[in-house]
N, C-alpha and C positions, 0 to 999 in steps of 0.2 A: 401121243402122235404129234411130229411136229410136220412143220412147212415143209417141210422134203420129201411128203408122204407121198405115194408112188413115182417119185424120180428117180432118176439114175444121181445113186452118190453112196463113197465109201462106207459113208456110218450108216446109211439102211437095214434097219433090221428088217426083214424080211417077212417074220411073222407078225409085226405090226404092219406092214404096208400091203398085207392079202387082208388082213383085218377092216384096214380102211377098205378097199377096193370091194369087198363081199359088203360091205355097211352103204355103199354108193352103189352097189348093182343095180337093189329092186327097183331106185327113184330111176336110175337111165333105163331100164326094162320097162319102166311103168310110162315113161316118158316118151320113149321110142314108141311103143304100143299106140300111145294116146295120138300121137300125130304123123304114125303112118312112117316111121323109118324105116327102113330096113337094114340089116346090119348084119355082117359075119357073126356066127355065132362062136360062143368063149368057153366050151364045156368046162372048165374047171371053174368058172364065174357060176355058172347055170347049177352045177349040179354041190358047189357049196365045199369044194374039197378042202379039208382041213387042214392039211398039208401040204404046201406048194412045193413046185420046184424052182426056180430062178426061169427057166421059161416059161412056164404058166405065168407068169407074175407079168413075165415080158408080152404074154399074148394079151394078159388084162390091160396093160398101158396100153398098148394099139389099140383095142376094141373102143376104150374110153376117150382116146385120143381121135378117131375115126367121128365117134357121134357127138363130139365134141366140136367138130369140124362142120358139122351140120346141123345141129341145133342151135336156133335162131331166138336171140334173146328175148324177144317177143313171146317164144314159145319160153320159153325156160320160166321166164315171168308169171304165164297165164298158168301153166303145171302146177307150181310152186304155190300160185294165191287161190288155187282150187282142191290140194289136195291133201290128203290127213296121212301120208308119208312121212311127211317132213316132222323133225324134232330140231331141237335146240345142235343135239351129237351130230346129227344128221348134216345143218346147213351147216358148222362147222367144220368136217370133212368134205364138205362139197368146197366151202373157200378156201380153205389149205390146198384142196385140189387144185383149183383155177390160179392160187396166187403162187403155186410151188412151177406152173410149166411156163413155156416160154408163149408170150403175150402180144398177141394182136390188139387191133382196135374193140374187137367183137369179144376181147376176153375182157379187155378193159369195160366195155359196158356190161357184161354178165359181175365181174368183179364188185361194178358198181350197185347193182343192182343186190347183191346177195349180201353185200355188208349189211344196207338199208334191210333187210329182209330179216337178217338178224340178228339187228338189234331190236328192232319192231317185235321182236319175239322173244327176247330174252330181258329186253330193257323190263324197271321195275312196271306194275300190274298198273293201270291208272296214270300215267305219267304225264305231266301236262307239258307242253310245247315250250314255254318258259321255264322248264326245269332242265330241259334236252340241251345244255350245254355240252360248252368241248371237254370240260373234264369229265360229266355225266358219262358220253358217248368213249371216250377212251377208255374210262375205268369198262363199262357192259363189253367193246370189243377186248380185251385183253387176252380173253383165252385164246382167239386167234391172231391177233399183230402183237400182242408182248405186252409190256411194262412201256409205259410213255411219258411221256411232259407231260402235267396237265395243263400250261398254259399253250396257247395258241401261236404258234411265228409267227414273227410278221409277213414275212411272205405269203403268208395264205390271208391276210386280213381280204383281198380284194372279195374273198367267198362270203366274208360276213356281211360285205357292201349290197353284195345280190342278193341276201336272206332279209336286210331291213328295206332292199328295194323293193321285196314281192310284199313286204306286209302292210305298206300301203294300201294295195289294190281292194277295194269294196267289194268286187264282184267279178265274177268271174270273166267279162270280157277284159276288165283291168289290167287283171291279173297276164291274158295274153297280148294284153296291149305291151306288157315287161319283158314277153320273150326269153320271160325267166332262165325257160331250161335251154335255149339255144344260147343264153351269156356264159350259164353255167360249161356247159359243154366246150367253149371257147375256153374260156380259164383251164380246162382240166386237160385241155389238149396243148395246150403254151406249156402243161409242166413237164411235161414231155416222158423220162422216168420216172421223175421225184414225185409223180402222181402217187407209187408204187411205194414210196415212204410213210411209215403208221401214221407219223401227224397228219398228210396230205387225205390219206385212205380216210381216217376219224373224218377230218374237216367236213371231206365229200359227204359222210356216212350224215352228218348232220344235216348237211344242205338238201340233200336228196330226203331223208325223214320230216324235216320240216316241210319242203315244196308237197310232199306226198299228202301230209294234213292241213296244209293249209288248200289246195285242189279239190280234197275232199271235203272240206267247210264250206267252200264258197259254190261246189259243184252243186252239194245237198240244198244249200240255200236256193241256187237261179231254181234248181225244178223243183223243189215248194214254192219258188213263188210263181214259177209257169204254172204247175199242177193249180194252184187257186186262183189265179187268174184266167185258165181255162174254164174252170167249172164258173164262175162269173158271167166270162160270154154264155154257157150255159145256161143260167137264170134269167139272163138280158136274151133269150131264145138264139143268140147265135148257133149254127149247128155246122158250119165249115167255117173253114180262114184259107186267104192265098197266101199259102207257105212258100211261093217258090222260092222267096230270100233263103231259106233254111233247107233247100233239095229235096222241097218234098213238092205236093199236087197243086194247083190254081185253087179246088176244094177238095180242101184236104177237112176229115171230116172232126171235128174235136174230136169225139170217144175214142177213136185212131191214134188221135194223138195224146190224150193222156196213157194209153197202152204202151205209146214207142217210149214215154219218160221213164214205167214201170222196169221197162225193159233197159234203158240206158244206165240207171241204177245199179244192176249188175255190170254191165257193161264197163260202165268208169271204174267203180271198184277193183276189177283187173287190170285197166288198162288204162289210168290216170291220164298219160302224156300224149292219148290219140289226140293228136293233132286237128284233123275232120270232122270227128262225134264231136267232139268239144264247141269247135266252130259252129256246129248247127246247133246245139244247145244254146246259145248266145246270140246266134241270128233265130232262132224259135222264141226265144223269150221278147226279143225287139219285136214278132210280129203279132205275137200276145199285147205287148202295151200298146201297140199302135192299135188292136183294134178296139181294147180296152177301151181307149181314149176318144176315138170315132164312136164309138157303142153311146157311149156318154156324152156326147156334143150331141148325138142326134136324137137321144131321148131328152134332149134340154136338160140333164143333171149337171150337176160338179162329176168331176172326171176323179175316179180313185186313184186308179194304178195299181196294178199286182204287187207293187212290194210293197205298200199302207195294208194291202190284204193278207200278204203273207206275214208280215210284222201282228193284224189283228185276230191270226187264227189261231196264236200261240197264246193269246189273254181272255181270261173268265172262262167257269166252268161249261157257259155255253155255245162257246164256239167248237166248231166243227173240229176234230181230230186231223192233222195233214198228213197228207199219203207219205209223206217224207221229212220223219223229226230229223231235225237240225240238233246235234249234239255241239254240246262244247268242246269235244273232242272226239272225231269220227273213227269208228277201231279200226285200227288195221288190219289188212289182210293177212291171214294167217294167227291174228294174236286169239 
């Protein structure tokens, strides 16, 4: 099956392009389902017919085209790192899908989105972020963008400029201090088609897998070191904090709030780039050290700080286990 799979075009064969279209049904069924769409129904989709006609094929394009039209990449994202649908065959009929019709802004971010998705899943078992180069990344895409260069144009160098600018950042306010993914978003939007070019698509496909782990490295880190800095005022008897910096209560009660971290863990794991959770995870951990710091000036000690605690929970067999190991490499969703 190539790139032209459910388009209109002479050399179409017919029974591989009902083929794709019945191998993409269950995810859009399963999908539409999940977040309430509603949709014309496609009886010869539905009921599996092995045989098409040239308008069955043409009612499958509209149907696909229709929830295509309404499914919001957000959604398509959260679906996709939630569910056991998807295969290696699978996300690569979905991107022959998306990169064969004609492209909006919103196909371009779904486009973006599903290369990063798989190669996250197909790239080799174990792969560490220094190994995720541009040839690594072109050779794993190949079954869907082709054969490529394996070196890098220079026209796209400015994307490696914003991959060594994010890995400066220590910590995850840093990191949004870079504005990472709105410089990225710029560059991909100046290239205007030639985004739509394998090298450009590869480029992305790296910038977008790298931000994604390194997000997830430094997200893991701020709430282990909230989560032990919480349980700290905990031992120093604090039993609220004024969170309002971080949109929560005047007393807000800790046990509350090591609850909301449990929960943000999932959270970020789907939805890496939310803009908001993220902000209050960074203004929660500032309202952590601050009271860390006051807890400590007023019982007359030296003052730790959550991140000498989160650094000393990770050393000797007798410290406490953290709610959230920090790997050297945090897995991906769906791998």
């Amino acid at each position: 099956m190539d790139r032209e799979t459910m388009n209109d075009s002479p050399s179409l064969d017919l029974a591989a392009a009902w083929q794709a279209a019945r191998s993409l049904y269950t995810l859009y069924a399963n999908l539409a389902k999940e977040f309430v769409i509603d949709s014309p129904s496609c009886p010869d989709l539905e009921h599996g017919t092995p045989t098409p006609s040239e308008e069955s094929l043409e009612q499958a394009r509209q149907w696909f085209g229709d929830l295509d039209d309404r499914i919001q990449v957000h959604q398509l994202r959260q679906f996709l790192q939630s569910t056991n649908l998807t295969s290696a065959e699978g996300l690569r009929n979905l991107l022959l899908h998306h990169l064969g019709k004609s492209r909006s802004n919103a196909d371009r971010d779904k486009i973006d989105f599903l290369l990063v998705q798989y190669f996250a899943h197909c790239a080799p078992s174990g792969l560490q972020e220094e190994d995720a180069d541009f040839t690594c990344v072109t050779q794993v895409l190949e079954p869907v963008l082709g054969a490529a260069d394996p070196a890098l144009p220079e026209w796209l160098q400015p994307i490696e400029r914003l991959i060594a600018d994010a890995y400066v950042a220590q910590n995850l306010n840093q990191l949004l201090a870079t504005q990472i993914i709105e410089k990225g978003r710029q560059v991909k939007e100046s290239l205007g088609e030639d985004y739509y070019l394998p090298a450009a698509l590869a480029a992305f496909t790296r910038f977008g897998f790298l931000m994604r782990r390194l997000f997830f490295r430094l997200m893991y880190q701020d709430l282990n070191t909230t989560v032990e800095g919480l349980r700290e005022l905990e031992r120093r008897g604090v039993t609220t904090l004024d969170c309002r910096r971080a949109q929560f209560s005047a007393e807000e009660p800790i046990a509350r709030l090591r609850m909301v971290c449990q929960s943000w863990k999932i959270l970020f794991h789907a939805e890496y780039s939310s803009g908001a959770p993220l902000r209050m995870l960074v203004d929660l951990l500032a309202v952590v050290e601050g009271a860390l710091a006051r807890s400590a000036r007023t019982a007359g000690a030296r003052a730790t700080g959550p991140r000498k605690l989160a650094a000393a929970a990770g050393t000797g067999a007798e410290q406490e286990t953290s709610e959230f190991a920090v790997l050297p490499s945090p897995p991906e969703p769906g791998e």
